[in-house]
Each structure stands twice: as C-alpha cells, then as structure tokens.
N, C-alpha and C positions, 0 to 999 in steps of 0.2 A: 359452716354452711351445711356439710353433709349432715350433722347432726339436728340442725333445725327444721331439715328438710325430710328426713327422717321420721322427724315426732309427729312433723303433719301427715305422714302419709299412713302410718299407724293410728291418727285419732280419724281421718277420713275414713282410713279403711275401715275391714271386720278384721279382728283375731281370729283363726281356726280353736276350736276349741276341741282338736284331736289330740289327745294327748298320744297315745303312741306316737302318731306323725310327727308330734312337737319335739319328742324325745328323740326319735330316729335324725331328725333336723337340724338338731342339736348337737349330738353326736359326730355327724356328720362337720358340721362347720367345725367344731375344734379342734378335729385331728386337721383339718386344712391348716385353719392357723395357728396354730402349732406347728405346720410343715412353713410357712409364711414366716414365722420368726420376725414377727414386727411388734414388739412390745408396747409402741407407741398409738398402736391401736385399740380403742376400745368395742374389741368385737363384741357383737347381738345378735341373734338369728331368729327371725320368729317366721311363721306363717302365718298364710295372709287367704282368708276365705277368699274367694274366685276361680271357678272353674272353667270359668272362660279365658280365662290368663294362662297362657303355658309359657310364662315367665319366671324370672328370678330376676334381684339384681343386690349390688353391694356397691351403698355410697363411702366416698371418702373417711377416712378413719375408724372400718369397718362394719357401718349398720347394714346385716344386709335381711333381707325378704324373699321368701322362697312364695308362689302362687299356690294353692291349691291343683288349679286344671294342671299343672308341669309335673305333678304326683303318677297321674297315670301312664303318661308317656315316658315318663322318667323307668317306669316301672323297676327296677334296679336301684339298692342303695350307690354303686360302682356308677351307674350313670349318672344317678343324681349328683354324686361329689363331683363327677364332668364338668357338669352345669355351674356349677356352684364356685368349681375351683375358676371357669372361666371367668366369670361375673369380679369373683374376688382380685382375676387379675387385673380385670380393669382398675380397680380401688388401687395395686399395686403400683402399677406403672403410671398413675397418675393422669391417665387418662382425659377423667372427669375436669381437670384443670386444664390442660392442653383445650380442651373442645369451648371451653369456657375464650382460652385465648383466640381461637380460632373464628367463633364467634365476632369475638370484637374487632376482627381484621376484620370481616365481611361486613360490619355495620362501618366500619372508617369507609371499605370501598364505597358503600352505598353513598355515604357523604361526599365522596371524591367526585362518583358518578353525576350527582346533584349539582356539586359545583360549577363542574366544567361545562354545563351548559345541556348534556346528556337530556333528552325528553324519556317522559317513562318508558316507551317500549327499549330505546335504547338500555337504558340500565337494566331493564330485565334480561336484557341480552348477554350484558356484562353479568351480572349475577349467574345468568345458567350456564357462561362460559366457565365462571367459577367454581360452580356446583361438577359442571364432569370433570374439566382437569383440574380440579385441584380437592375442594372438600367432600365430595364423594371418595375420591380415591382415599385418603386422609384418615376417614373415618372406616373405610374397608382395612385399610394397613394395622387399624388399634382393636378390629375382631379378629385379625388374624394372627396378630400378637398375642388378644386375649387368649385365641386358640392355643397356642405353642405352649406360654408360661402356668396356663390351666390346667392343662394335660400332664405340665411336668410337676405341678402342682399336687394332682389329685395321686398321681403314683409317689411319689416322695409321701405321700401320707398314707401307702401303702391299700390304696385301690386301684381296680385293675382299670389302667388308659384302655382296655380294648373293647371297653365299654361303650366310647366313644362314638365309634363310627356307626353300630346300627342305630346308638341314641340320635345320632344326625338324619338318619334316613328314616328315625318315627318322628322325628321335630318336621321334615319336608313332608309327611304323608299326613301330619297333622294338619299343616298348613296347606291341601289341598290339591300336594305336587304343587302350584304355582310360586313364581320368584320370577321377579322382573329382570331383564336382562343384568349382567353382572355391572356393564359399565353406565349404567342408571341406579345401584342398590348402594344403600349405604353397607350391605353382608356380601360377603364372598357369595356368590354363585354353591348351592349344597353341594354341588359334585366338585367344585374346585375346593370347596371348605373339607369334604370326606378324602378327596387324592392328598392334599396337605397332612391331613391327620393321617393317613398309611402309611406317609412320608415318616412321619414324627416317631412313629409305635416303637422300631427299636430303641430309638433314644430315651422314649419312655420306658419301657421295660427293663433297660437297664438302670433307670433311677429308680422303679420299684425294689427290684433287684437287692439295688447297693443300701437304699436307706431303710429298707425293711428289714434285710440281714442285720445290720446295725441297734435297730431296734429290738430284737431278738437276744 
C-alpha cells in the first residue's frame, strides 16, 4: 500500500529539479538508513517541489518525500536529518498501520452508535468523546515516540541531535507561533515537544558519541 501510494503522490506531484538539493537529500536519507538497519526496506528519497509545504514524510517500506518549503527552515543539513529521521520513525514503529487499525475501531463505533438507537447529534458526541480521550491522545503518543526514536536516529548516523530544538522553534515561528491547545491537537504542544527533546539530548549525544567513534 505504502508503495502504490507512493507512485501517486509522485505522479500528482512536481519533482524538484535541484540537483544539489536532490544530492544533499539523498545523502542525507542513507546515512539514516543505514543507521535503521532494515534491509527489508526498499528506501527512496526524492523532493517534492512546494514551497508552501514545510513538510516531509516517509511511507511504509521506506518511500519517503522531503517538501521543498521544509528546505529553508530546515536550514541545516543536522536539522534536516531531525526531520527526516522523525518521519522515518514513524515508517519504523509501524505507525502507519496502527492508525490504519485505529481507524477501523472508530468506524465499528460509528456503527455501534447507529445501532443502538443513538440520533446524530448523540454519536457525534460519542465520536468527540473519542477523539479527546482516546484518538487524539493516541496519535500525540506515535509524534512523540517519532520524536525520541528520530533523534536517536539522526545521532547514531552521526548528526548532531542539538540540532533539534531551535529546528522546532523555527517549525512553531513558521507556523505563525499558533497551535491549538495541546489536549485538542493531534502534535505535542511545541514547548512540551522542545522540554521532551532537552530531556532526550544527553541520551542522544551519547549515541552520537558511541556509533560515531565506531564508525571511525
């Protein structure tokens, strides 16, 4: 599926046609996986013209897409692998199919709801019951996992995690300073997503540390 889904969003999209950028991007993604060590993966990395996307993402069995607009803000090759190692954690941790299952428990409720007699405002009530304690929080728990295993990601492939935290506070300044309350977003809160990553940094730097020397 990640891979059909993949082909269409490269034949919708545009290819950037920067070659430095293509090369740097490139570079970039293999020392990642290569630090990922999933052979079963068939990694891809390309750029994706849009400057108004300050995005990346990486579907299951490694395709992933870098935005153009994410280039500037990224400013840093060290941030960019940030970016990139989180995206690819989600691919890791399987994410993508979790939220796939999760999905389908909210479509049974919706049927459950139907059944029992429930009028629509009622089951929207059920559903938004759902959406703050349960799949909101749910989908916050698998960015801030992406965050952890990203971070240890990008350093184990020997760039610097301290990259990290002002890359987060040009991602929130990109976006306007605005973010909806924490317990309405499906993302951490920035400042609780940048306290987490200050949390992480020595753990991180000792895996730069250790698989860098290694690599040496």
């Amino acid at each position: 599926m990640g891979e059909r889904a993949y082909g269409d969003i490269l034949k919708k999209g545009k290819l950037s046609k920067d070659g430095a950028q293509i090369t740097l991007l490139r570079k970039v993604g293999r020392r990642l996986a290569d630090a990922a060590q999933k052979p079963d993966f068939e990694w891809e990395f390309n750029l994706l013209e849009d400057d108004k996307q300050i995005n990346a993402f990486c579907l299951p069995g490694g395709k992933m897409a870098v935005y153009t607009g994410l280039i500037p803000v990224a400013r840093t090759r060290d941030a960019m692998a940030v970016v990139m190692g989180h995206e690819i954690a989600h691919a890791l941790l399987r994410h993508g199919a979790q939220r796939m299952a999760q999905q389908k428990l909210t479509q049974i409720g919706q049927v459950a709801g139907a059944a029992s007699g429930m009028d629509a405002q009622q089951q929207q009530m059920m559903m938004s019951a759902m959406g703050y304690g349960y799949l909101l929080p749910y989908a916050r728990s698998h960015e801030t996992q992406a965050d952890e295993v990203g971070l240890m990601l990008a350093a184990a492939a020997c760039f610097d995690p301290r990259e990290a935290v002002p890359l987060w506070q040009r991602m929130g300044q990109a976006g306007g300073g605005q973010s909806p309350p924490e317990f309405s977003s499906t993302h951490p809160n920035p400042g609780t997503r940048i306290q987490n990553l200050q949390a992480l940094m020595p753990k991180a730097l000792e895996y730069r540390q250790k698989f860098c020397e290694q690599a040496r």
